[in-house]
C-alpha positions as CSV (number, residue, x, y, z in Angstrom):
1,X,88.8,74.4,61.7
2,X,92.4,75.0,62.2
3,X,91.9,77.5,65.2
4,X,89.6,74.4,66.7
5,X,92.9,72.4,66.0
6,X,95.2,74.7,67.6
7,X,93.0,75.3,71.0
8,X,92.7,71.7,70.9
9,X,96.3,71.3,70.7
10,X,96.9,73.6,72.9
11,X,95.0,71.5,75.9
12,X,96.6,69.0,74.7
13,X,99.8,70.4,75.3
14,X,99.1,71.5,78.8
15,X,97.6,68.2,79.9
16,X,101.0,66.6,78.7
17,X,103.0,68.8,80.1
18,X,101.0,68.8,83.8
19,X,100.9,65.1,83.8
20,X,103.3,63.1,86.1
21,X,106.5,61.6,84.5
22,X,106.0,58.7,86.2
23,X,102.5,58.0,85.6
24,X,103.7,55.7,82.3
25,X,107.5,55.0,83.5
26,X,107.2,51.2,83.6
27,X,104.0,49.8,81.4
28,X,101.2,51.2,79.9
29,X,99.3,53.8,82.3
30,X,95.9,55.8,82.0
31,X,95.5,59.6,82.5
32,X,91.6,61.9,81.6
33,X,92.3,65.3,81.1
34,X,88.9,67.2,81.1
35,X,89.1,70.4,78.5
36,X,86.7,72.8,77.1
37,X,88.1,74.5,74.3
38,X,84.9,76.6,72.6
39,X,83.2,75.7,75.6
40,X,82.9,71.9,73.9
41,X,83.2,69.3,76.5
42,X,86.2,67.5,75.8
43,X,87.9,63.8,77.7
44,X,91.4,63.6,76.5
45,X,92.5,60.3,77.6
46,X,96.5,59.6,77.5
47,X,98.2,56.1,77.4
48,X,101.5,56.2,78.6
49,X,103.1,54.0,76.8
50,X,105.8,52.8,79.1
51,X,109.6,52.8,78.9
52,X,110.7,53.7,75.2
53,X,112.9,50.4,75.0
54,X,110.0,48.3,75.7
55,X,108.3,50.1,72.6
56,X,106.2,47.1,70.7
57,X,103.7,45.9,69.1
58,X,102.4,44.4,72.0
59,X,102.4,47.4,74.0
60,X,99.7,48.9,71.5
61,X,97.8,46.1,71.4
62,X,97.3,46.3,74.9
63,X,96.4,50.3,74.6
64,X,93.9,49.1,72.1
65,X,91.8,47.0,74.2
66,X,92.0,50.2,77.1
67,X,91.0,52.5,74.4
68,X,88.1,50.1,73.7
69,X,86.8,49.6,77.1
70,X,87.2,53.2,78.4
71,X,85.7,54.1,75.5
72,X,82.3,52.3,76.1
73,X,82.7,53.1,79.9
74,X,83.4,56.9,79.3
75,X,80.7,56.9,76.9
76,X,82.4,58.5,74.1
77,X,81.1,58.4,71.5
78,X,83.5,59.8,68.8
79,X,86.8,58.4,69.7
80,X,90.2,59.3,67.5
81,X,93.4,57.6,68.0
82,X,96.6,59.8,67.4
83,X,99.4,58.3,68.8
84,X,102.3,60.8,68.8
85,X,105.3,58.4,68.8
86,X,107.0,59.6,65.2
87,X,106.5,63.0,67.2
88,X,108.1,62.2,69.9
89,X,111.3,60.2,67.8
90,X,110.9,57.0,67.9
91,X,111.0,55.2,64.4
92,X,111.2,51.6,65.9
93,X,107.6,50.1,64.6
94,X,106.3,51.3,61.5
95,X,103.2,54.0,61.9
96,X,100.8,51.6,59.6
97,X,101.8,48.0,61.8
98,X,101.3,49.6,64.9
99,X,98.0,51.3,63.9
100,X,96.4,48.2,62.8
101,X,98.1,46.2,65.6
102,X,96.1,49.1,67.8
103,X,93.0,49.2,65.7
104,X,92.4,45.3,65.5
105,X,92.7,45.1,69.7
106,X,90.3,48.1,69.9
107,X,88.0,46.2,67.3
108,X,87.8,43.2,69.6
109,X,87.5,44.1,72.6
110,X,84.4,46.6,71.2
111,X,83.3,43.1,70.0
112,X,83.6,41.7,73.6
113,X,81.8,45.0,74.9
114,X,78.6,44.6,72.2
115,X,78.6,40.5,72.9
116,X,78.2,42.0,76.3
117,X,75.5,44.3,75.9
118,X,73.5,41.9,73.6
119,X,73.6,39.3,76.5
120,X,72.3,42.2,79.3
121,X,75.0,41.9,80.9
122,X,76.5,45.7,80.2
123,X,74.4,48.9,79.3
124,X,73.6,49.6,75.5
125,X,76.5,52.3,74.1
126,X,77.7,52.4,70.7
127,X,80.9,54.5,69.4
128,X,79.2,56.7,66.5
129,X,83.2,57.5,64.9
130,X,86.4,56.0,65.2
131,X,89.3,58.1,63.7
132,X,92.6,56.8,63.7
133,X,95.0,59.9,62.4
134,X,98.4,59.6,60.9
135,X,100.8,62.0,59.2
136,X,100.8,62.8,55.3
137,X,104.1,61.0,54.8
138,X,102.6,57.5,57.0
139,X,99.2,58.3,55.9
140,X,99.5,55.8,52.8
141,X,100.9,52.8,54.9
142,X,98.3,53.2,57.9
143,X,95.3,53.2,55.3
144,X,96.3,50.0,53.6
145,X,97.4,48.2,56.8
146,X,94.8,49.2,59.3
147,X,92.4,48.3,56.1
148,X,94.1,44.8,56.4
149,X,93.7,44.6,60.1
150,X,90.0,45.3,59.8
151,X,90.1,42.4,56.9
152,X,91.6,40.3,59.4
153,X,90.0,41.0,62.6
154,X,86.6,40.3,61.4
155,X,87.3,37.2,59.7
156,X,88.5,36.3,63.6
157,X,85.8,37.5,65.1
158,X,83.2,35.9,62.7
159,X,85.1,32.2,64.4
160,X,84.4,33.3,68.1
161,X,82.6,31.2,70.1
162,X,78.7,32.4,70.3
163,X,78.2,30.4,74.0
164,X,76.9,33.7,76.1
165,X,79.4,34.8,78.9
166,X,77.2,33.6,81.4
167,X,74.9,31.1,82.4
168,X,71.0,30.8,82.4
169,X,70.3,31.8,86.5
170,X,69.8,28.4,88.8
């Protein structure tokens, strides 16, 4: 497993360091790197965050819904979250608040996408796996609060309003 890591990582790495600086200088910005590392087919899909300062919540709440709806329109169907901004320095939102503020956008909007589907007004797709991954030492703090935001999401989400998204044909 760890030399799939490494390879992995190692695409990874290059995609990064190929990719323009600018493509996430001012708000959060898309980028598919395709890699085959073991000759598995592989869509890395990087969020550029935006401008460090501007770091929030909000900001991966956004990235959540995009991870949602590329998701279901790339048809991946194991998707992993690992956002690398401990990596990178940045200590200014705590790893478990922003995975849960990530993970309970990504939740809904997959909502929105099924509500969709169940209506015929999208193609059938499911995600099969969902990983979010976090450190050992923020491990602890992203189980318990993405737990809560799953807790709290679904309770929203059982309140949404059930009228279809469109109207019966004239």
């Amino acid at each position: 497993m760890k030399t799939k890591f490494l390879i992995l990582s190692l695409a990874l790495m290059l995609a990064v360091a190929t990719a323009r600086a600018a493509d996430s200088a001012s708000a959060p910005k898309e980028n598919i790197f395709e890699t085959k590392p073991l000759g598995i087919q592989l869509s890395i899909k990087l969020v550029g965050l935006g401008e460090e300062k501007d770091l929030s919540l909000d900001t991966l709440r956004v990235v959540g819904r995009i991870a949602a709806r590329e998701a279901v329109r790339l048809r991946a169907t194991h998707v992993a979250w690992a956002p690398v901004i401990r990596d990178e320095g940045n200590s200014a939102i705590d790893v478990g608040a922003g995975d849960r503020a990530f993970a309970e956008q990504m939740l809904s909007a997959y909502d929105t996408e099924k509500r969709l589907q169940a209506q015929g007004l999208a193609p059938k797709f499911s995600i099969e796996t969902f990983v979010i991954e976090a450190g050992p030492a923020f491990f602890d703090s992203a189980v318990k609060q993405v737990g809560k935001g799953i807790a709290s999401i679904t309770a929203d989400l059982a309140q949404r309003d059930t009228t279809p998204y469109a109207s019966a044909s004239k």
